[in-house]
C-alpha positions as CSV (number, residue, x, y, z in Angstrom):
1,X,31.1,-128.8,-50.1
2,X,33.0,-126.1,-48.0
3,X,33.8,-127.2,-44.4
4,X,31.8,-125.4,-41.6
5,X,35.1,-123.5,-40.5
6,X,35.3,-121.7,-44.2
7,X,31.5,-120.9,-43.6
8,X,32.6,-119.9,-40.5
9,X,35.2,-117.4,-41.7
10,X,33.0,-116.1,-44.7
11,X,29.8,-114.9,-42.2
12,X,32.7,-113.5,-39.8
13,X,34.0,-110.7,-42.6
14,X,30.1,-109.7,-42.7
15,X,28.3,-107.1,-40.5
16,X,26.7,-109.0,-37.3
17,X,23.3,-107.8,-39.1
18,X,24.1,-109.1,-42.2
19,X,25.6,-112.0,-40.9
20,X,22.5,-112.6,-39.0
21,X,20.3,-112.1,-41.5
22,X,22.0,-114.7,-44.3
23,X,21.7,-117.3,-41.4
24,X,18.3,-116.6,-41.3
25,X,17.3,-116.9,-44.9
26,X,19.7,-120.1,-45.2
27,X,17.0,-122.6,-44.7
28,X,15.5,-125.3,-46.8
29,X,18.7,-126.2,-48.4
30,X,19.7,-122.5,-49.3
31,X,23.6,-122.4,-47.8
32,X,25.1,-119.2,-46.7
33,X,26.9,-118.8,-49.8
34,X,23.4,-119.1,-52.0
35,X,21.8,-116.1,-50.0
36,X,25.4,-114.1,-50.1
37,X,25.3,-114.1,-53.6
38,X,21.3,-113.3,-54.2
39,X,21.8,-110.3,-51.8
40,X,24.8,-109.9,-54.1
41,X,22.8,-110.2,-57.5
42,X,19.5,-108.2,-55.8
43,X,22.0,-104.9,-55.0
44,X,23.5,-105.4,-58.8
45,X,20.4,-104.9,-60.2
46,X,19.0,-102.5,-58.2
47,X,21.8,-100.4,-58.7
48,X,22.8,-101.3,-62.2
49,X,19.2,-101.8,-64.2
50,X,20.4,-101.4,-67.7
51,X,23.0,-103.8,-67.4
52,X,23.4,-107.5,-67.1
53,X,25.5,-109.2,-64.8
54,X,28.6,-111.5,-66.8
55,X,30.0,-113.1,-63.5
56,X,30.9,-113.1,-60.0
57,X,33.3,-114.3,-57.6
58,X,32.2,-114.6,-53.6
59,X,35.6,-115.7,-53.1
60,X,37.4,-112.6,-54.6
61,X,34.9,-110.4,-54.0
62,X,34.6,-109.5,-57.3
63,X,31.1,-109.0,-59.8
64,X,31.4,-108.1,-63.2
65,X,28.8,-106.5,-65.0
66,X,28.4,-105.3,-69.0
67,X,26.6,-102.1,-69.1
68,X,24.8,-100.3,-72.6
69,X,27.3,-99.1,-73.9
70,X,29.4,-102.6,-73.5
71,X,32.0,-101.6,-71.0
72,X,32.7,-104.4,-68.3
73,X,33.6,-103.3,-65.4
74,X,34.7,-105.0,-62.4
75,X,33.0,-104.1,-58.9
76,X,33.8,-104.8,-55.5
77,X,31.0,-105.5,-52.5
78,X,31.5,-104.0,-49.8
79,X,30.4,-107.7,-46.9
80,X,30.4,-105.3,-44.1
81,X,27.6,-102.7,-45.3
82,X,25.1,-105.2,-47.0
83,X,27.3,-106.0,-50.2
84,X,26.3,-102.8,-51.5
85,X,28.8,-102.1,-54.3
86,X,31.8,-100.3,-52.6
87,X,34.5,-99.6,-55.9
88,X,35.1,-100.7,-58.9
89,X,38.5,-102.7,-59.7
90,X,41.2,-101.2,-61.8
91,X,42.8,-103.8,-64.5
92,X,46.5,-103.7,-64.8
């Protein structure tokens, strides 16, 4: 269990809106985290339809998805404009 000062820190990197808005839905034993990473999931396949999601990481800020053609890419939310999918991270 995560103490309230990491919750803490996690809403403040979010928009006041967004921030507002996961403390809203984060009721009846949904935490913060839970509705972060729905919001997360919803924008992935909204924006992404044809491909599955493989994984993601809150804590890195990282979601990786497989798409047809079986490329994995690595994206990166964007928690201050609604986790909408800002970049996509470059492997070394």
């Amino acid at each position: 269990m995560r103490s309230r000062e990491f919750r803490r820190a996690e809403l403040g990197e979010l928009s006041p809106e967004l921030g507002a808005e996961v403390m809203a839905r984060a009721t009846g034993g949904n935490t913060p985290r839970a509705v972060l990473e729905t919001i997360l999931l919803n924008h992935l396949q909204t924006r992404f339809p044809a491909s599955s999601i493989v994984a993601t990481d809150m804590r890195r800020g990282v979601a990786v998805i497989r798409e047809a053609g079986g490329a994995l890419p690595a994206l990166t939310p964007n928690k201050e404009r609604g986790l909408e999918i800002a970049g996509e991270v470059m492997a070394r």
